[in-house]
C-alpha positions in Angstrom: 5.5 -74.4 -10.1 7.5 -77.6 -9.7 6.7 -81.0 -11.2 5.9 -83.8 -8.6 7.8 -86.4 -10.9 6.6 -88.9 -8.7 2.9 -88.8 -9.3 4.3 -88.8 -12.7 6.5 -91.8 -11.8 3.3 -93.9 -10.6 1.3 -93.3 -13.5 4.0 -94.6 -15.9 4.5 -97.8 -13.7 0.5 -98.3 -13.8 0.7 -97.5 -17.8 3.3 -100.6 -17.8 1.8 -102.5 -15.4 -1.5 -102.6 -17.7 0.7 -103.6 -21.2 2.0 -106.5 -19.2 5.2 -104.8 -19.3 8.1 -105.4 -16.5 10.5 -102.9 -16.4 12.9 -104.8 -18.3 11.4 -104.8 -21.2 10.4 -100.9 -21.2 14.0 -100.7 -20.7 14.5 -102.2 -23.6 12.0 -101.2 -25.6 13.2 -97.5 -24.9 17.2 -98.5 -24.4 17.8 -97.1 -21.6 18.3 -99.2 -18.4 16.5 -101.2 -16.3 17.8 -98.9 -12.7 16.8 -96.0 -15.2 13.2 -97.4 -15.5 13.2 -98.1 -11.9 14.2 -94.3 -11.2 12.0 -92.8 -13.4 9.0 -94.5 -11.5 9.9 -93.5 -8.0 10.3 -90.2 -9.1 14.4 -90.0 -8.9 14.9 -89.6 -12.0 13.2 -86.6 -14.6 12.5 -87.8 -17.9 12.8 -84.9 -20.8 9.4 -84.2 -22.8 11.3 -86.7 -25.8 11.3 -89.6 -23.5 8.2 -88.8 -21.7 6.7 -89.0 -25.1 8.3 -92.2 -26.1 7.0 -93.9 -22.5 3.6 -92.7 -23.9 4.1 -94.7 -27.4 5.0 -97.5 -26.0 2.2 -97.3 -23.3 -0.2 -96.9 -25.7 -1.3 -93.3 -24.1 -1.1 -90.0 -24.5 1.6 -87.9 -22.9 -1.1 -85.8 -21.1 -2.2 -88.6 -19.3 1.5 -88.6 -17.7 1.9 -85.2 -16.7 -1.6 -84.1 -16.1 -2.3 -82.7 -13.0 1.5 -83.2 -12.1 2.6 -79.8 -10.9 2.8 -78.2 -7.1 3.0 -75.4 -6.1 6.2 -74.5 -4.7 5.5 -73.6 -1.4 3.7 -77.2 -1.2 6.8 -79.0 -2.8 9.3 -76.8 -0.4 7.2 -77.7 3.1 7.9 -81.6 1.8 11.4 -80.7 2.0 11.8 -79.5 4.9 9.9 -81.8 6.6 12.5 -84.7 5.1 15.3 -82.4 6.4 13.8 -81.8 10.1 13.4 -85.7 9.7 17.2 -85.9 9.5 18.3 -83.4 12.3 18.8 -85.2 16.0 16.7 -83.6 18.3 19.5 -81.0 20.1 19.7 -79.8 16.3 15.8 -79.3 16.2 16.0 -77.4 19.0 19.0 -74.8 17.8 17.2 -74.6 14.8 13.8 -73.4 16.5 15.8 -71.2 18.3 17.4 -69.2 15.4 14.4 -69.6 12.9 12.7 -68.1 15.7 15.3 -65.5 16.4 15.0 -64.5 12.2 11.5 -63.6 12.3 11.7 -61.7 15.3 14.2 -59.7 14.0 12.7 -59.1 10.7 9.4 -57.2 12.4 
């Protein structure tokens, strides 16, 4: 299972968002840095369990209400990726790709 440390991200932002907190001070209040705040809510950055739990002090909520309901299942998380990557490829790249992904499983039967 992998985390989806955005969904994780969003709730922390809403938790601050209802203390009347702006990111810079749940930067300080947690001494990290503001970028690191900004990170952690979009989902860039993976906080450890330690300052998951801090977030949740400071918040005023429990850590389950973080992480709840937070984890995908990996084929789920893996088909977002590669969408993002098929995103990147120009369409001549597309189309090799097709072609040997398409070549792989027939070869495989």
């Amino acid at each position: 299972m992998a985390v989806d440390y955005k969904l994780i991200g969003t709730r922390i932002k809403t938790y601050r968002k209802g203390k009347k907190l702006t990111q810079e001070k749940m930067a300080e209040l947690l001494n990290i840095s503001v970028g690191y705040v900004s990170k952690i809510e979009r989902g860039i950055e993976h906080p450890n369990l330690e300052m998951l739990s801090n977030i949740a002090d400071i918040c005023n909520c429990d850590i389950a209400n973080l992480v709840s309901e937070s984890t995908i299942s990996q084929t789920e998380y893996l088909d977002d990726d590669f969408r993002k990557l098929l995103e990147e490829l120009y369409p001549d790249q597309k189309s090799m790709l097709y072609y040997m992904l398409k070549y792989y499983l027939s070869s495989g039967k």
